[in-house]
N, C-alpha and C positions, 0 to 999 in steps of 0.2 A: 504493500500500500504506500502511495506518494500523498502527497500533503496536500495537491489539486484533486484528490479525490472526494476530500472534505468538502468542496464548493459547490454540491446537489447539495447537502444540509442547509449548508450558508444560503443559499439561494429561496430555499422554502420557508425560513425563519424571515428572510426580508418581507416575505409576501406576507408576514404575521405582523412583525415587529417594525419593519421599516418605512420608507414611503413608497408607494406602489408605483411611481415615475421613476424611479431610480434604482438601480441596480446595488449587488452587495456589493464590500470593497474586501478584497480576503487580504491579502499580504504577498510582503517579495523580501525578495535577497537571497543570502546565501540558504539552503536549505540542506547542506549538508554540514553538521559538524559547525555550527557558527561559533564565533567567542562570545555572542550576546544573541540574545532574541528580547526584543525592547517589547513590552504589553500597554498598548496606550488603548483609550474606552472606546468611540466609535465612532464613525465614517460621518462629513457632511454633505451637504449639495456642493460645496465648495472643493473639494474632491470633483476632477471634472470627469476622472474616470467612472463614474457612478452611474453619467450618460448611457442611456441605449443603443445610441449610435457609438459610445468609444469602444473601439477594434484591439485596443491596446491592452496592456496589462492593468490589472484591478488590486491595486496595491496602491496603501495608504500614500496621503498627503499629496495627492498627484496633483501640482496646480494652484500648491499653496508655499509660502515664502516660509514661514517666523519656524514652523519645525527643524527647518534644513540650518540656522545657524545653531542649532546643539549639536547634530554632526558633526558641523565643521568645527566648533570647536573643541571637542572631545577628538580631533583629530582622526576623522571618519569618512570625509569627503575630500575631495579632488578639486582644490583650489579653482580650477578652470569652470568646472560643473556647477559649483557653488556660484561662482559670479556671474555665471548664467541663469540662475535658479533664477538670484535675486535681480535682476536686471528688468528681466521680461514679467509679460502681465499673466496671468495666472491663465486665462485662454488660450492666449500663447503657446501653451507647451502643447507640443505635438507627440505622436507616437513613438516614434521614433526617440525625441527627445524623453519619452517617460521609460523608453527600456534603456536607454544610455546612461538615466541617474541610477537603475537600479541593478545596471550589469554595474555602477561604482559600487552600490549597496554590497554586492555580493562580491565582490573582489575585496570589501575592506571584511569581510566576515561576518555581517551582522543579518539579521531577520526582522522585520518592520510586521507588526501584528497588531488586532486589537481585538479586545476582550468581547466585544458585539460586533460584529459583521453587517448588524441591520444599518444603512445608511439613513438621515434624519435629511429634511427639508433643511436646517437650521438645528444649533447648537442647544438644544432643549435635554433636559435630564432625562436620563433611562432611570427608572426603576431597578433594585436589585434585581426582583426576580425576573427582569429582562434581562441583563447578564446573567442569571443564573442559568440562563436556557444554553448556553455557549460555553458554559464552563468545559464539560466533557469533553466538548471537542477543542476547546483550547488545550486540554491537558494530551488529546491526541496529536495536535501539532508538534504539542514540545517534545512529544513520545518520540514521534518523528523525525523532527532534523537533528534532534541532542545535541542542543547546545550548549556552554560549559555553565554558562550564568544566566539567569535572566531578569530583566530589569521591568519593576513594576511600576508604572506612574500613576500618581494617585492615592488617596484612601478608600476609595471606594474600590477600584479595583483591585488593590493590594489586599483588601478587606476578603471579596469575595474568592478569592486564587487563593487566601491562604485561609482563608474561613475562620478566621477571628478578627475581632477588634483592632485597623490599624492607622495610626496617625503617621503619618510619615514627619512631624517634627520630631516624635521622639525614637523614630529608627533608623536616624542617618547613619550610611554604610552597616547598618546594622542587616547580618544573613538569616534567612530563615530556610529550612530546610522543608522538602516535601518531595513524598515519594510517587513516582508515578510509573504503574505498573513492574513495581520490583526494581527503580533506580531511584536514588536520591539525585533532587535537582537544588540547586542552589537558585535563591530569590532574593531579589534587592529592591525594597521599596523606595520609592524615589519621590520627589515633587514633582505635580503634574505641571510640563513647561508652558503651556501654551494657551490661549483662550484667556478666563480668568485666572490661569495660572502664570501669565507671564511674567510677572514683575516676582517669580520663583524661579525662572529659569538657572539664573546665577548661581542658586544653591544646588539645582537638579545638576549643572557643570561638574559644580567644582564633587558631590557625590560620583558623577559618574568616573572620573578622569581618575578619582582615588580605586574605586571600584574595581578598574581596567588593569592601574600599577599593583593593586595588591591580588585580584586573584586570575589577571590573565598573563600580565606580563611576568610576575614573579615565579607561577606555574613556569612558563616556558625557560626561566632563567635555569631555574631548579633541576630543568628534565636534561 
């Protein structure tokens, strides 16, 4: 089983939980072996790939600016890419242009996901047990590419992946373990960057960049 298998579920859940004009948004990148698989909450209209006429890949942030400078500074994007990102107007971005950011996605090793699949008109709250419809097959994605850590934005979605009570002010770089199908995964609650979270971004940075030094770079030093 591959991880575009999941997107007949993802697609019937839109038809429940989403807006009925817009398509799901599933994810992209590396999907083998990533160093991070990032868990942000769910797709909007602003996402141009969400369209029925986009031919392209259905993977998060397609078309939008302010996510792509946590990449780049967590040193995860391709200087050239990035000042293209932010240059051009979010319609702008062409096919072509949405598999060229995310063949960088996949070359730096990371996985772009979110915890609801259903994409929204506009930025409006999901309910838990809207996320909770998605959790199982989030935990099969991760089943799937194994990747070493995975970064959770949020307290609401940190809440529901680890199924307790979480604040992400009092669990900076703080790991939570959780096993899924007989492997321990590692989980790192973060500050959600973007939306009403952006004047958090700074701290979601400077979390992730420690994140990266203490358990992907020092892993590798070690091996």
């Amino acid at each position: 089983m591959e991880v575009n298998d999941l997107n007949k579920e993802y697609d019937k859940l839109q038809v429940k939980y989403g807006a009925k004009e817009l398509d799901s948004i599933y994810n992209g990148g590396c999907t083998k072996n990533p160093d991070i698989c990032f868990v942000f909450m769910n797709p909007t209209a602003r996402n141009i790939a969400s369209e029925k006429t986009w031919k392209g890949p259905k993977s998060p942030w397609i078309g939008t600016k302010n996510i792509w400078d946590l990449f780049y500074e967590i040193n995860l994007m391709d200087p050239d890419i990035y000042k293209k990102i932010k240059t051009i107007k979010g319609k702008e971005w062409t096919e072509e242009f949405a598999r060229e950011v995310y063949k960088n996605v996949e070359d730096n090793k990371y996985f772009i996901t979110n915890l609801g699949k259903c994409t929204q008109l506009d930025a409006r709250e999901l309910s838990d047990s809207v996320y909770k419809k998605y959790l199982n097959l989030l935990l099969k994605e991760i089943e799937l590419i194994n990747p070493k850590i995975i970064i959770l934005f949020g307290n609401q979605v940190s809440s529901i992946v680890l199924n307790q009570k979480i604040s992400v002010s009092l669990t900076r770089k703080k790991c939570y373990k959780k096993e899924i199908n007989n492997k321990m995964y590692k989980f790192f609650p973060v500050y959600y960057p973007v939306g009403n979270g952006r004047f958090n971004i700074d701290k979601a940075i400077e979390d992730i960049k420690w994140i990266i030094e203490n358990e992907i770079k020092a892993k590798q030093i070690s091996i």
